[in-house]
N, C-alpha and C positions, 0 to 999 in steps of 0.2 A: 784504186780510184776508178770513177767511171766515167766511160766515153760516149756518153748520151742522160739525158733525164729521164725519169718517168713518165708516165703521160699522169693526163687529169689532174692537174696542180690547184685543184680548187677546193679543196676540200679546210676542214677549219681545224686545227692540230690542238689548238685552247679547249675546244667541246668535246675531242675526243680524252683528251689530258682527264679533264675534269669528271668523264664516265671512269676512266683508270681508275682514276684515285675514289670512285664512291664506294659504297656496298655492292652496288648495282654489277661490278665488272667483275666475268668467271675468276675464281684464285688463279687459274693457270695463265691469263696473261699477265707480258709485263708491266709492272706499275710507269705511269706515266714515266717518271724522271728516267728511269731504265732506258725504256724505251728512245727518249731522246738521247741517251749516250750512246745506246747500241746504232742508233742511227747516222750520227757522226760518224765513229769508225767505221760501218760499212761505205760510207761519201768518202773515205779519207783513206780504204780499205789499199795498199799495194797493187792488187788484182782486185779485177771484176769480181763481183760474188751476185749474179745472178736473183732476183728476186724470189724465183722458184723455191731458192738455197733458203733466203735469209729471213724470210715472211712468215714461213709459217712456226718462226721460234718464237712469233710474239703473240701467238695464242694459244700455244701449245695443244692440246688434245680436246684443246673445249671450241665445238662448231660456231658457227655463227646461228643466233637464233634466227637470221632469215636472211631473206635476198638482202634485203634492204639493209639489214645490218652490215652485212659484209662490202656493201657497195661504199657503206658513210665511213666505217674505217681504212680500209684499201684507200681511197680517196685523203682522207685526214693522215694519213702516213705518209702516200705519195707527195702530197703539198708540201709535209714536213722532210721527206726528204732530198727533194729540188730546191727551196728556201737553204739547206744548210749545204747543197750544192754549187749554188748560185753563191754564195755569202763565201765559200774557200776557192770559187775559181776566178775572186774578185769582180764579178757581174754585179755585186751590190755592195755595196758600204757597209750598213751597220748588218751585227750580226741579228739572228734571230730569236727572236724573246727564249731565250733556251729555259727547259721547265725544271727546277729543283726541288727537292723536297724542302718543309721547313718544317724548325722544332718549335715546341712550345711558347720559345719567346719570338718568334718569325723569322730567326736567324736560316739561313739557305743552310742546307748539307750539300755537299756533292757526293756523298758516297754513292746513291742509287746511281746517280750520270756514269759515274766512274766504270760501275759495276757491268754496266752496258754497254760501255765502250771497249771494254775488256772482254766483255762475250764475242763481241764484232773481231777483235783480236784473236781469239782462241779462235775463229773460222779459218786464219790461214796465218797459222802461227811463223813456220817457217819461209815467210814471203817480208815478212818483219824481221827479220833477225837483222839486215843490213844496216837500220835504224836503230835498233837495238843497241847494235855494234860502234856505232858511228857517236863518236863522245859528244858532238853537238846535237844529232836526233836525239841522243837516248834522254838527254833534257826535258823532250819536248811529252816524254811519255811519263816519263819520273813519279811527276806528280799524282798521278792517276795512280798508279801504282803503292803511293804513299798511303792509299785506301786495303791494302792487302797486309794482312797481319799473320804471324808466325806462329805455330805453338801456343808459345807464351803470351799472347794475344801483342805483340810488341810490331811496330810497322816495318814492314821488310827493304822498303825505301821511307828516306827522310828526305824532307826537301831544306835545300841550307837557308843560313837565316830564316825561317818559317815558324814561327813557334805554331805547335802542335795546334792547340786552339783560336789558332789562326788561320790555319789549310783551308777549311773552307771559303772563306770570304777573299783570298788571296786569290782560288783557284777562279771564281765564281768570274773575278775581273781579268785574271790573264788568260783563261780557256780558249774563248776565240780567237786567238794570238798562236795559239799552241794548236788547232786543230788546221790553221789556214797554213803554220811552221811546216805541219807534217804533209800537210798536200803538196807543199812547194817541195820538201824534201824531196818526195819520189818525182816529179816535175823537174829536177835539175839534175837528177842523176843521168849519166852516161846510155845512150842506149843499149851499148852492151850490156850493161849493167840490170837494166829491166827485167823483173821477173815474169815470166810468163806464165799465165793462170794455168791452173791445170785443168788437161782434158775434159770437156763433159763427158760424163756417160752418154752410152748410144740408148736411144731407149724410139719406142713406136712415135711416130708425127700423131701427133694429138690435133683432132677435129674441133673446128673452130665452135663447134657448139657442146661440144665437151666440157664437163667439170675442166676449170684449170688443174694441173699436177700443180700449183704451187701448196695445193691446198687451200686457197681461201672460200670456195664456193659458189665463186661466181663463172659463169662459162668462159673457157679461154679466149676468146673473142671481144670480151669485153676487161682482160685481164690481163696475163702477160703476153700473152698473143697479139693484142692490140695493137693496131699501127702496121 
């Protein structure tokens, strides 16, 4: 979980959603709904995970084609990630238009959400094990899970009572129930108990008119250096 917000909470997460999902956006980012699951679990993540860490999985290898572009995403992320910030540490009420994909008849999938919430997961897997562990957390992750299939293409978790063809539209209503569940989880454990993020690397202080190292392209000054 995190112990501060981003800066620049102004940006519009709907405009950048909708460049996601055109022709328009490189293959290598991820598709909007992704995106908004991987964002969750980093908000809801046990440990910090640093922005430097997490930002530049969501364009993978493809630059920005300009200042300006990297300025409108950075911004459309950060907003979306303080709104699902804000919405789990009870600062808001309703939760935030979360984005899903949908199939041919408009029905919501949550598989992409899942998929990204689960990469956010895979960043500090063994920081999670306690939830994991914990027969009331592991509930809260279950479902997500009930997106991950075996071999035989069969789900590796079931969620009870749920029929199959129903997971979606079940999840779609109890998700932000389940993502505010898992912030309170790590919020009411023990402080002994608290995992403690692991060390950064040491690396040169980076110049405030320097390329950010997060990778996005814009000077760190204006990035995660900000503030």
């Amino acid at each position: 979980m995190t112990d501060d917000e981003l800066i620049e909470p102004t940006g519009d997460f709907n405009e950048l959603a909708a460049f996601l999902d055109s022709e328009d956006a490189p293959a290598e980012w991820m598709w909007a709904s992704v995106l908004d699951g991987f964002l969750a679990g980093i908000v809801v993540s046990p440990t910090r995970i640093r922005p430097g860490e997490w930002m530049p999985m969501i364009w993978g290898d493809a630059p920005f084609e300009s200042e300006e572009q990297g300025q409108w995403v950075l911004a459309a992320v950060m907003a979306r990630f303080n709104e699902i910030n804000q919405f789990v540490r009870l600062e808001r009420e309703q939760p935030p238009a979360f984005h899903f994909d949908r199939g041919p008849d408009g029905e919501p999938s949550m598989r992409g959400w899942a998929i990204g919430f689960l990469k956010a997961l895979s960043l500090r897997e063994d920081a999670w094990v306690p939830l994991l562990e914990d027969k009331n957390g592991r509930q809260l992750v279950a479902p997500l899970f009930s997106y991950m299939t075996n071999a035989n293409g069969d789900p590796v978790v079931t969620v009870d009572d749920v029929p199959a063809d129903e997971l979606d539209s079940y999840l779609v209503t109890v998700m932000p129930d389940l993502i505010r569940g898992i912030y309170a989880f790590w919020e009411l454990r023990e402080p002994s108990e608290q995992m403690e993020p692991p060390a950064p690397p040491r690396r040169r202080k980076v110049g405030r008119n320097e390329p950010c190292p997060c990778g996005s392209g814009r000077k760190a000054k204006r990035c995660c250096g900000a503030g």
